[in-house]
N, C-alpha and C positions, 0 to 999 in steps of 0.2 A: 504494500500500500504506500502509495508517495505521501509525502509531508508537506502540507497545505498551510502556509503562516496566513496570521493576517495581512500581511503587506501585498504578500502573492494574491490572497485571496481579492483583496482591495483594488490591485491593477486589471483582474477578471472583474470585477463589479461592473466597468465601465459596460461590460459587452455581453453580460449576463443579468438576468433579473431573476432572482433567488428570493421569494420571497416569504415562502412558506417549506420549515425544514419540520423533514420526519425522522424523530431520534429512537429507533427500535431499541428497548434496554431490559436485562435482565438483571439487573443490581450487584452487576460483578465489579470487581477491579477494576475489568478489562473496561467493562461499559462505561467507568467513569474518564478513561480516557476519550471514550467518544463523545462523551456531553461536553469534555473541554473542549475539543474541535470542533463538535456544534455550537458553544457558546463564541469562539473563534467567530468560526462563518457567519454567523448570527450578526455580530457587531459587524463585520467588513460589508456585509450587505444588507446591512439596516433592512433583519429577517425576525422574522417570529419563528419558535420552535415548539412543536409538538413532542414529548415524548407518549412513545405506548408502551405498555407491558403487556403481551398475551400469555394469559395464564392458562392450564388446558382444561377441556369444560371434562369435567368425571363422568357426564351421564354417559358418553362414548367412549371412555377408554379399556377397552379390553380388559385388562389388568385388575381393574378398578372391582371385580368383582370378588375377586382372591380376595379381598376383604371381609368379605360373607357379612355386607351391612344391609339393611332395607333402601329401598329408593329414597326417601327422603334422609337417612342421616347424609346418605352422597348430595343431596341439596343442601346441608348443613355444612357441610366440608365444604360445599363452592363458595356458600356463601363465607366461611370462614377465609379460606383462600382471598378472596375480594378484598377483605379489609384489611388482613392481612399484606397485599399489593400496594391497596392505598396509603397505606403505613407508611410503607416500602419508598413507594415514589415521592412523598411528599418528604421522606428526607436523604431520598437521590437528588433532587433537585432543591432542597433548602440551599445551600449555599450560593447555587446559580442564579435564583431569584432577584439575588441582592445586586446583580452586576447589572439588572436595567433591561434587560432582553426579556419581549413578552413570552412567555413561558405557559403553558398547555400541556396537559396532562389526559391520558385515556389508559386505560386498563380494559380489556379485549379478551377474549373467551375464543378459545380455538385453537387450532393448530397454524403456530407463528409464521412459518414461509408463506400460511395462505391468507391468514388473516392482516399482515402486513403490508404483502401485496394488497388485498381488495382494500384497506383503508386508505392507501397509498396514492390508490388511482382513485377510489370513492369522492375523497376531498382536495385533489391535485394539488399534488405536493410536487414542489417544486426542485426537491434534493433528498433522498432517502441517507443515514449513514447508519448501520447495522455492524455490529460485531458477532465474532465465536467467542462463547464463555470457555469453553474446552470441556461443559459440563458432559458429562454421560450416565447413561443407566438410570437409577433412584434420584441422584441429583439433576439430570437435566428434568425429568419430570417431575420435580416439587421446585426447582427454580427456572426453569426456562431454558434454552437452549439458541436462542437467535440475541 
């Protein structure tokens, strides 16, 4: 992945119009790197940023059944999940708030390569930036994976 400053990003402004970023996160490490580079691109092109988090919906997941729960505690679990996120996001992005860049937040239900996509294009966005956590297994399905 090449290294985008804001200067460079600044000299592309003239010729580009970036006005709506979509910052896919999974509240790793790795993804706070990305919200810096979103918060980067954000200022050089006097942009708003959305981040998402899709989290996976339990009524579909296969797995989900080896729990041996009834259908509604697996509603209890999503709905835990949820708030859970919200949690989550709101303090992935406390610190970015404070830099001045309007800042958007969505928490998404699904399987992330597709739900990212359709939001992506949904609301036309104007710049996707996505990372890999390296999660796998148990961890990428209780944190996410895009």
């Amino acid at each position: 992945m090449s290294e985008v400053s804001p200067r460079t990003a600044s000299k592309s402004a003239a010729s580009m119009d970036v006005k709506k970023i979509l910052l896919a996160t999974d509240f790793s490490k790795h993804s706070q790197v990305a919200l810096s580079r979103a918060m980067e691109l954000a200022v050089a092109f006097q942009s708003s940023i959305t981040a998402i988090y899709c989290m996976p919906d339990l009524a579909y997941v296969p797995s989900a059944s080896e729990f041996g729960l009834p259908y509604n505690d697996y509603m209890l679990m999503q709905e835990e999940f949820g708030r859970e996120a919200e949690h989550s996001m709101q303090e992935y992005l406390s610190g970015a708030v404070a830099a001045g860049v309007e800042i958007h937040s969505k928490i998404l239900v699904g399987d992330p390569h597709l739900e990212v996509s359709h939001f992506a294009e949904k609301e036309h966005f104007d710049l996707v930036i996505a990372g890999r956590s390296g999660h796998s297994g148990w961890d990428e399905f209780f944190l996410g994976s895009t």
